[in-house]
NUVEX-944787 format. One record per residue: residue number from 1; residue in three letters; x, y, z of N, C-alpha, C, O, CB in turn. Coordinates in steps of 0.02 Angstrom, whole numbers, plus 50000, padded with zeros to 5 digits. Atoms other than C-alpha are relative to their C-alpha. Glycine has a CB too. Example, Ala and Ser with C-alpha at 12.3 -4.5 7.8 and 13.67 -1.06 7.14 Angstrom:
REM NUVEX-944787
{1,"ALA",{50045,49941,50000},{50615,49775,50390},{50045,50060,50000},{50097,50059,50033},{49950,50001,50062}}
{2,"SER",{49958,49941,49997},{50684,49947,50357},{49961,50055,50037},{49986,50110,50045},{50020,50023,49929}}
This chain:
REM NUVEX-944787
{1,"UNK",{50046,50030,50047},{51061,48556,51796},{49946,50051,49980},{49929,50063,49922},{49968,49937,50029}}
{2,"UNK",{50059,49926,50005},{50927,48706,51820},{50030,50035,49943},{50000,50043,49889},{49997,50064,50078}}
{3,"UNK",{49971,49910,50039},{51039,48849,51735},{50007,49947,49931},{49967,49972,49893},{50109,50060,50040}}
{4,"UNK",{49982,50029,50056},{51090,48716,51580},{49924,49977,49979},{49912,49965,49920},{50059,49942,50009}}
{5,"UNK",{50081,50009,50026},{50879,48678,51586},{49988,50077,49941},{49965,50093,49886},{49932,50005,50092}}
{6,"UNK",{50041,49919,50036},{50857,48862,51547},{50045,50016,49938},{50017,50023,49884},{50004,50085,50062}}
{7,"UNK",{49970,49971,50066},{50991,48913,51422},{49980,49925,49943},{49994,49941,49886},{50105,50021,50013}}
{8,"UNK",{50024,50040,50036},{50920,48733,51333},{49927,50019,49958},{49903,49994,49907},{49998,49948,50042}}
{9,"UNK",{50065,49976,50010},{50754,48838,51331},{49941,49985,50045},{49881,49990,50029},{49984,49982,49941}}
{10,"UNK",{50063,49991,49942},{50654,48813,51490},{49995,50065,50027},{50043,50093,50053},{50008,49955,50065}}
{11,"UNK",{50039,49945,49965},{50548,48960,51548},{50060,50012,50055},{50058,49962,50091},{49916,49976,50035}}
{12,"UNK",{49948,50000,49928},{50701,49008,51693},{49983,50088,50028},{50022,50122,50061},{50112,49983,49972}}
{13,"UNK",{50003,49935,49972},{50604,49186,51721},{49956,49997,50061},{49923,49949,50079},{49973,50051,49949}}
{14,"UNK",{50050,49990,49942},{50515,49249,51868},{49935,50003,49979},{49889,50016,50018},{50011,50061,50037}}
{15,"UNK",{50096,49961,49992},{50343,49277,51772},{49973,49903,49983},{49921,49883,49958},{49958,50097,49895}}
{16,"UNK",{50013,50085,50000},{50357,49059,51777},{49967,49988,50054},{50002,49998,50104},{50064,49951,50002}}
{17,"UNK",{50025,50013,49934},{50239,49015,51912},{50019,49929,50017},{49990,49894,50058},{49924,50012,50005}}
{18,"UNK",{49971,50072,49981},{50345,48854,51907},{50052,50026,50048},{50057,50003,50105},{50033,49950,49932}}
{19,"UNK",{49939,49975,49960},{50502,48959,51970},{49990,50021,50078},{49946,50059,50098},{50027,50064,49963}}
{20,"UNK",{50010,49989,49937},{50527,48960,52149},{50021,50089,50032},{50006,50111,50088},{50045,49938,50032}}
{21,"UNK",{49994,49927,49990},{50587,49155,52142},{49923,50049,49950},{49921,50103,49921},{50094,50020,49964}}
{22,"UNK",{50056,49964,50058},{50397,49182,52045},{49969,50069,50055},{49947,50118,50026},{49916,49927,49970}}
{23,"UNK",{50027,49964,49947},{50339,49285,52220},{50043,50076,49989},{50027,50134,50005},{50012,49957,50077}}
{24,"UNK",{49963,49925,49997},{50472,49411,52183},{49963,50056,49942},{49947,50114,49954},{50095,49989,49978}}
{25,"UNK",{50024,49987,50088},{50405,49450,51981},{49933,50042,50041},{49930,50103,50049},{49974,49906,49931}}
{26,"UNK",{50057,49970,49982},{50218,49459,52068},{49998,50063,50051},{49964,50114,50042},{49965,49951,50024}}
{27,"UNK",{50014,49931,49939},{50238,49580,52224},{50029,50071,49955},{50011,50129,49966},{50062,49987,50095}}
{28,"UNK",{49948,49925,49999},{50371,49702,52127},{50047,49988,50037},{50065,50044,50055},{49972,50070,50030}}
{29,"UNK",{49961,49977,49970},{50502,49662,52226},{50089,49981,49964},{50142,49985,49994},{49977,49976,50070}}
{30,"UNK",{49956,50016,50034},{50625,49607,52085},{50026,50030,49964},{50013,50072,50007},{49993,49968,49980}}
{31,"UNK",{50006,49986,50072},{50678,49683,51929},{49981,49959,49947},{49986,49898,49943},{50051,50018,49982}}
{32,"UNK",{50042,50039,50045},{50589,49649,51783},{50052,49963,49951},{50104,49993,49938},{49946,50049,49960}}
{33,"UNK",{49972,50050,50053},{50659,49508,51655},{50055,49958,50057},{50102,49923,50037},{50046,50047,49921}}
{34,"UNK",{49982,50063,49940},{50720,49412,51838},{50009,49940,49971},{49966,49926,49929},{49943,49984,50055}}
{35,"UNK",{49980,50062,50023},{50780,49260,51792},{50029,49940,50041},{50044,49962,50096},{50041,50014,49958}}
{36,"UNK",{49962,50046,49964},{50861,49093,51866},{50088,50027,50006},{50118,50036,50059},{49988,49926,49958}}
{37,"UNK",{49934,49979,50006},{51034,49148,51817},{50003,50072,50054},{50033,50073,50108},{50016,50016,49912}}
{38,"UNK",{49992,49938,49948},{51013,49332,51898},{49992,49978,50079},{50038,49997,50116},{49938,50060,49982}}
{39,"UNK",{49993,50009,49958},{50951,49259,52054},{50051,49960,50025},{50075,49974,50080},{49960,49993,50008}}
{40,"UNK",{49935,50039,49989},{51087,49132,52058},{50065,50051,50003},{50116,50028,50027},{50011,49944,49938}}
{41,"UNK",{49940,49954,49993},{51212,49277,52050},{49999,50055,50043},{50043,50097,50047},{50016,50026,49943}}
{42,"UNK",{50015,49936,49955},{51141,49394,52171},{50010,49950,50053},{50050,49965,50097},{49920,50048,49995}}
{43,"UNK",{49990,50027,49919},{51129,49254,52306},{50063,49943,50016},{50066,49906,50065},{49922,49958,50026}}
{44,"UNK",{49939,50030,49988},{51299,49172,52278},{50075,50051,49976},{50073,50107,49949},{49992,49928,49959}}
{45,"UNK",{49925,49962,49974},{51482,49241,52291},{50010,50007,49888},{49964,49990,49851},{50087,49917,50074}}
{46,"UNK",{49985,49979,50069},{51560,49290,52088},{50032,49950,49990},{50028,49930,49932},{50035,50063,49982}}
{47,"UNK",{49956,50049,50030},{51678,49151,52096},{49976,49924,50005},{50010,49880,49978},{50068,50007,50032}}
{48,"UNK",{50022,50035,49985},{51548,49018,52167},{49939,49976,49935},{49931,49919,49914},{49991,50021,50061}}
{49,"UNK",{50015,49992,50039},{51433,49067,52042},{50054,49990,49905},{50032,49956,49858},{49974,50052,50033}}
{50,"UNK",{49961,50051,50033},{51582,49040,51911},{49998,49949,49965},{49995,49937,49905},{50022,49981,50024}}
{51,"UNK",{49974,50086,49984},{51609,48867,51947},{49931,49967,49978},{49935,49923,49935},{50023,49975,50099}}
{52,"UNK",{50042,50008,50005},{51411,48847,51954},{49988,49989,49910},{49976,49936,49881},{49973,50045,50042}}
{53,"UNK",{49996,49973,50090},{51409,48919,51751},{50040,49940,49974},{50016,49888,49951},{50051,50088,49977}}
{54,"UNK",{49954,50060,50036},{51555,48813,51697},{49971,49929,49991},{49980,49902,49937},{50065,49988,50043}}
{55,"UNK",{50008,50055,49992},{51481,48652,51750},{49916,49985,49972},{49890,49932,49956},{50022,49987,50072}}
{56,"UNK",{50069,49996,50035},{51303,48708,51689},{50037,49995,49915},{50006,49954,49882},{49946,50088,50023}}
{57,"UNK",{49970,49970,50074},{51399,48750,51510},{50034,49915,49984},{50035,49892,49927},{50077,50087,50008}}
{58,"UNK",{49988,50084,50011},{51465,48552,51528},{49953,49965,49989},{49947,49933,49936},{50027,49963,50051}}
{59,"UNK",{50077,50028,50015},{51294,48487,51554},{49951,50010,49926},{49919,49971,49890},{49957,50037,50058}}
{60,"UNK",{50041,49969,50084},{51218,48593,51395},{50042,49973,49952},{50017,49967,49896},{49998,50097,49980}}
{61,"UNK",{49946,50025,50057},{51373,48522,51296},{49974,49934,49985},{49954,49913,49931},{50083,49995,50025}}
{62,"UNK",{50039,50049,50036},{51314,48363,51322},{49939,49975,49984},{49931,49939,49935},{50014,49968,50011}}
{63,"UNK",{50078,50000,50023},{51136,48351,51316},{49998,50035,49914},{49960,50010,49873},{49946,50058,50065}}
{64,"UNK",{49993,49999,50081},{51175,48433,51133},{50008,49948,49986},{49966,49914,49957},{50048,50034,49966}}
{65,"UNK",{49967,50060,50049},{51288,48298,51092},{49975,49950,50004},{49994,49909,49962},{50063,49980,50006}}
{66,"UNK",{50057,50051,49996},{51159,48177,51143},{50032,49944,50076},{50008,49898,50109},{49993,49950,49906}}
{67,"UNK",{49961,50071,49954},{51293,48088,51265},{49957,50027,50080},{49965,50078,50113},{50126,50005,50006}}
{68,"UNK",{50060,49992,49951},{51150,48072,51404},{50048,49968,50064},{50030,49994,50116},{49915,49949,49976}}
{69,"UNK",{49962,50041,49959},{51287,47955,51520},{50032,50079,50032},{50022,50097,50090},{50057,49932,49956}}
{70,"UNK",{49979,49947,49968},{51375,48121,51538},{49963,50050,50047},{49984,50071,50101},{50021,50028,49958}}
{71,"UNK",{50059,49957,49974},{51221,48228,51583},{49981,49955,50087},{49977,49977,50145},{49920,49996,49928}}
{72,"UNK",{50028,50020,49935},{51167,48098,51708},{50050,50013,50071},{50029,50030,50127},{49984,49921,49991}}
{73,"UNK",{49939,49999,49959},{51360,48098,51795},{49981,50076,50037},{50029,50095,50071},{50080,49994,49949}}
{74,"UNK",{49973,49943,49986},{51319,48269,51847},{49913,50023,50069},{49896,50070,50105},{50021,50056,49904}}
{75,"UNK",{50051,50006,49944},{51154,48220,51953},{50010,49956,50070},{50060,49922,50080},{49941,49971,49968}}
{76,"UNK",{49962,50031,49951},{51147,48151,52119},{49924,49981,50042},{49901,50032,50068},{50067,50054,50041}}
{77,"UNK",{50071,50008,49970},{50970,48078,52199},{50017,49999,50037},{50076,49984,50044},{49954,49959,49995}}
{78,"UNK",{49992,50022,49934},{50947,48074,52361},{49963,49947,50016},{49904,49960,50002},{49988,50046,50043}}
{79,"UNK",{50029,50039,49974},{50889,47915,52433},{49947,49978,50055},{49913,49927,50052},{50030,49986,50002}}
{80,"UNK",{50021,49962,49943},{50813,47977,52593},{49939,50044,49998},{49923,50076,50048},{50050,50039,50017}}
């Protein structure tokens, strides 16, 4: 839902002091233009990451098309 937030147009860089990788942007210990996507691909496997994309790239499909039933199918609250 995150990665299909950002290619929708949410802030998904490190200089976001919303982003939970914002500590990397401030010290220096990132490269610059850090992003949600880059960190998602540095700290998961190529084919895990993949799968991750694909299903973000479903989510952005439908939140275009407005069909919100689909978007929701792809969340999961926890109750707890």
């Amino acid at each position: 839902m995150a990665l299909a937030a950002c290619d929708l147009g949410r802030d998904c860089t490190a200089a976001n002091p919303d982003m939970v990788f914002h500590d990397c942007a401030a010290s220096g210990r990132c490269p610059p233009g850090t992003d949600l996507a880059y960190t998602l691909q540095q700290s998961m496997g190529q084919d895990q990451y993949a799968q991750l994309y694909a299903r973000a790239q479903q989510v952005e499909f439908s939140a275009r098309a407005g069909d919100w039933q689909a978007v929701l199918a792809y969340l999961t609250i926890d109750k707890h």
